[in-house]
C-alpha positions in Angstrom: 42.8 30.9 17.2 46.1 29.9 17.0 47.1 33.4 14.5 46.6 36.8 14.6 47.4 40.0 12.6 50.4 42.6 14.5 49.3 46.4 14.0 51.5 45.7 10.3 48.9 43.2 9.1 52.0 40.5 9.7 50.1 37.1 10.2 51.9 36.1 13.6 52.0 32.5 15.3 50.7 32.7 19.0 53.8 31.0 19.9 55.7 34.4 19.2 53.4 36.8 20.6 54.2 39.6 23.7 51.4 41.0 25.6 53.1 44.3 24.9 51.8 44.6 21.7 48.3 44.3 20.1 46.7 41.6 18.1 43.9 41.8 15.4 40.9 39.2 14.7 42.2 38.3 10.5 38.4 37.8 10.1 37.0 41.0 12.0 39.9 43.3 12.8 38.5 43.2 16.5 41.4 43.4 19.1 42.3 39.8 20.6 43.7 38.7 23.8 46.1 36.3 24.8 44.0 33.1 26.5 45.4 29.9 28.2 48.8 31.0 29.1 49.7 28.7 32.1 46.7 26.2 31.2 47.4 22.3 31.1 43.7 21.8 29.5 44.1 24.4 26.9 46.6 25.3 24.4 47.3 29.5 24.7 45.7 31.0 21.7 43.9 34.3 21.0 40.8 35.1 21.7 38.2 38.0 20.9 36.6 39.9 24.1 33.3 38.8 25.6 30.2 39.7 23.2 32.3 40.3 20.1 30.4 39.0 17.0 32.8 37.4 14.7 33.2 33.8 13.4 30.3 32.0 14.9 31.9 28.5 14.9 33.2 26.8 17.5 37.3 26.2 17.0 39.3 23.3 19.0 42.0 24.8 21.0 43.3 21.6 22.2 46.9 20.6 22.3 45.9 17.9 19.8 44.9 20.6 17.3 47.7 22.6 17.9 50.1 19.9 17.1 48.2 18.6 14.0 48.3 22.0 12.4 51.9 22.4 13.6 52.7 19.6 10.7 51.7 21.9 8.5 53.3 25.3 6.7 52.1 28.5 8.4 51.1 29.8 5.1 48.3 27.2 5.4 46.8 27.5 8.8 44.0 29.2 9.7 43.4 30.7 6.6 40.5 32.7 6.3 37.6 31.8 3.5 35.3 34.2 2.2 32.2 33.5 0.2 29.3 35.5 -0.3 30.0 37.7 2.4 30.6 35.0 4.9 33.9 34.7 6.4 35.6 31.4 8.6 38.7 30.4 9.5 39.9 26.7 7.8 42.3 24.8 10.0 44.8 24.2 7.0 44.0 25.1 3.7 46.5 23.2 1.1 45.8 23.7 -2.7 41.8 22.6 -2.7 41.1 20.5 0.0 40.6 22.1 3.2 41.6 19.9 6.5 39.4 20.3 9.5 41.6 18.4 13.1 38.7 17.9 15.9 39.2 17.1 18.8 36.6 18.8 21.4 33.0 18.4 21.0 30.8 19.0 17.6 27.2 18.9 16.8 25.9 17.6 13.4 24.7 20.6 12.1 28.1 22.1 12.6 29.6 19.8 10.5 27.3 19.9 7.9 27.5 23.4 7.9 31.8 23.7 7.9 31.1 20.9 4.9 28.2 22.9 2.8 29.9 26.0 3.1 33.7 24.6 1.7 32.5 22.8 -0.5 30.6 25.5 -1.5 33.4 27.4 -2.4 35.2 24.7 -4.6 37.2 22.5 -1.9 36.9 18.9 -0.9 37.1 18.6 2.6 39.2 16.3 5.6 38.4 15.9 8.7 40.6 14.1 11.1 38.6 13.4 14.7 40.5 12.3 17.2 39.1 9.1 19.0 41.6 8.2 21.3 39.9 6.2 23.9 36.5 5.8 21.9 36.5 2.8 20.0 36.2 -0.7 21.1 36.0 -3.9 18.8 32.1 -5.3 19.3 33.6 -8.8 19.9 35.4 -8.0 22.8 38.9 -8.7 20.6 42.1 -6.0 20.0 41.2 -2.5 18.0 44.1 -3.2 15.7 42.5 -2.7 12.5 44.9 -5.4 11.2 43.5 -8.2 13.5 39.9 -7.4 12.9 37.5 -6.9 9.9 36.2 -3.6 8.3 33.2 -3.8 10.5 34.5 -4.8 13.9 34.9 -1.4 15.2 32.4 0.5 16.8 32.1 3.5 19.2 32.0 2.9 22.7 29.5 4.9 23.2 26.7 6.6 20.8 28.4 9.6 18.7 24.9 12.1 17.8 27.6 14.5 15.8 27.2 11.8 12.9 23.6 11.3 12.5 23.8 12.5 9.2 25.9 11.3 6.8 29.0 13.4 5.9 31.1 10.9 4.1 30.8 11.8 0.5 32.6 12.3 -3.2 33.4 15.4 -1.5 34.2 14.8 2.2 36.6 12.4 3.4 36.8 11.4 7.4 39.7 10.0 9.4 40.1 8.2 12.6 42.9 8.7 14.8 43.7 6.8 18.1 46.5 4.6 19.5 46.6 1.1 19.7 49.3 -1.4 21.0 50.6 -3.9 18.6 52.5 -7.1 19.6 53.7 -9.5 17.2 57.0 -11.3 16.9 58.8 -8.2 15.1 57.4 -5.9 18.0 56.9 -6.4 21.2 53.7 -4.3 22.6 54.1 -1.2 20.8 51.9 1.4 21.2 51.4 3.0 17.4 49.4 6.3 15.6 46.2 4.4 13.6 44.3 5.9 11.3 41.1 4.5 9.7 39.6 5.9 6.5 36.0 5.7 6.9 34.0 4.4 4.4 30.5 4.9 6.9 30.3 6.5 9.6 27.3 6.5 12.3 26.2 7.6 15.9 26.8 3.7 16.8 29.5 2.6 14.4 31.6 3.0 11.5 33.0 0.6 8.8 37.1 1.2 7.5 38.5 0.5 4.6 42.1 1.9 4.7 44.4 1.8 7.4 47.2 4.0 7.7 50.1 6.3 10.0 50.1 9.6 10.3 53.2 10.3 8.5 51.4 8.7 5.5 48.8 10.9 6.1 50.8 13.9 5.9 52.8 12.4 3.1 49.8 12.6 0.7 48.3 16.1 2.1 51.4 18.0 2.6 54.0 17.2 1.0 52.8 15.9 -2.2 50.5 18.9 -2.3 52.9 21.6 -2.0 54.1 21.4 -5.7 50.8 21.3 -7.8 51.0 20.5 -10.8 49.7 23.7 -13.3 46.6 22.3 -13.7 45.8 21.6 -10.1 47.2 25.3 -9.9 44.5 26.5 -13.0 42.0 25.3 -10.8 42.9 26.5 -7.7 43.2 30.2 -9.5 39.5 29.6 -10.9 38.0 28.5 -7.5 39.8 31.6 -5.9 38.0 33.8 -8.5 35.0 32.6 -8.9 33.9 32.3 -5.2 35.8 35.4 -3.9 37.6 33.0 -1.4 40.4 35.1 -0.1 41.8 38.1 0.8 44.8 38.0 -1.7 47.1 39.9 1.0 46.5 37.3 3.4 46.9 35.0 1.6 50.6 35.4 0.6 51.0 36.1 4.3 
């Protein structure tokens, strides 16, 4: 995790943390250590000690997570969801849609779990997946998704993680990955894609909206951080009704 709690309860950003001073799990209240400093694989984060029980699913610690959730207001990272008694962290959590970033490896059941459970508790859910270096087009042409048709990407090789289908009223899934385009206004640039999936599979995927990442962040940051008051009734009824936060953390 990317947060932690200071012995004041103050929600602090890994980024500003001294190993002089302790830091607390937000979901268990465990002590956490300072992981990664010096790494090149892995962004420094927190972590609990070996054989503490906590949060049972697997989080990205990547450098590509990091600097997804960066885009977004501390207020809304790794907030923690409660419902029923079951706790987990959300990567950002902005009015009712929860955004998960992956990046590292994920199975299928752990998506359809992180899905069932938010939605679950009143949100639609994001998730962005990062596939860089995964896609090729099945005719052998460019992966600019404005040169090709809805259906000429595919993966380049077999993705199990989405043998079920997870694309639904409730769960969109984006895309993201780099692709150079050359035309006569420019010159072989590399560019930020993303693809909004319309099916997804272990062997391919269909597209039907292309777009940048500032786009992206356009309609799920900054259009969402004044909600209007009945996007803000709702919110207040999905917060009561499923027990979803710890108010006090939540202002934090």
């Amino acid at each position: 995790m990317f947060f932690a709690f200071d012995e004041n309860q103050q929600k602090v950003n890994v980024n500003n943390a001294t190993k002089d001073h302790q830091y607390f799990c937000p979901i268990c209240g465990e002590c956490l250590s300072i992981r990664a400093i010096d790494s090149l694989a892995m962004k420094t984060h927190f972590a609990h000690k070996r054989g503490t029980m906590c949060d049972d699913w697997d989080h990205d610690m990547s450098e590509w997570h990091f600097s997804w959730q960066e885009k977004f207001p501390e207020e809304c990272r790794e907030v923690v969801v409660e419902y029923n008694g079951v706790k987990h962290r959300a990567d950002i959590l902005i009015n009712n849609t929860v955004i998960e970033f992956q990046h590292s490896p994920i199975t299928a059941e752990e998506i359809k779990r992180r899905n069932d459970f938010y939605i679950a508790c009143g949100y639609n859910v994001v998730w962005v997946f990062d596939a860089t270096n995964q896609i090729k087009n099945r005719a052998g042409g460019a992966i600019d998704p404005m040169q090709c048709r809805d259906n000429d990407l595919c993966w380049k090789r077999a993705k199990r993680q989405f043998v079920q289908g997870i694309i639904s009223s409730k769960v969109k899934v984006f895309l993201q990955y780099k692709t150079c385009i050359s035309n006569s206004n420019v010159p072989n640039q590399e560019f930020d894609i993303m693809l909004l999936l319309q099916k997804i599979t272990p062997k391919d995927f269909t597209f039907y909206k292309t777009i940048t990442p500032d786009i992206f962040l356009k309609q799920y940051r900054q259009s969402n951080m004044q909600p209007s008051k009945p996007q803000q009734y709702r919110l207040t009824l999905q917060i009561t009704r499923s027990r979803s936060f710890n108010r006090r953390r939540w202002r934090q």
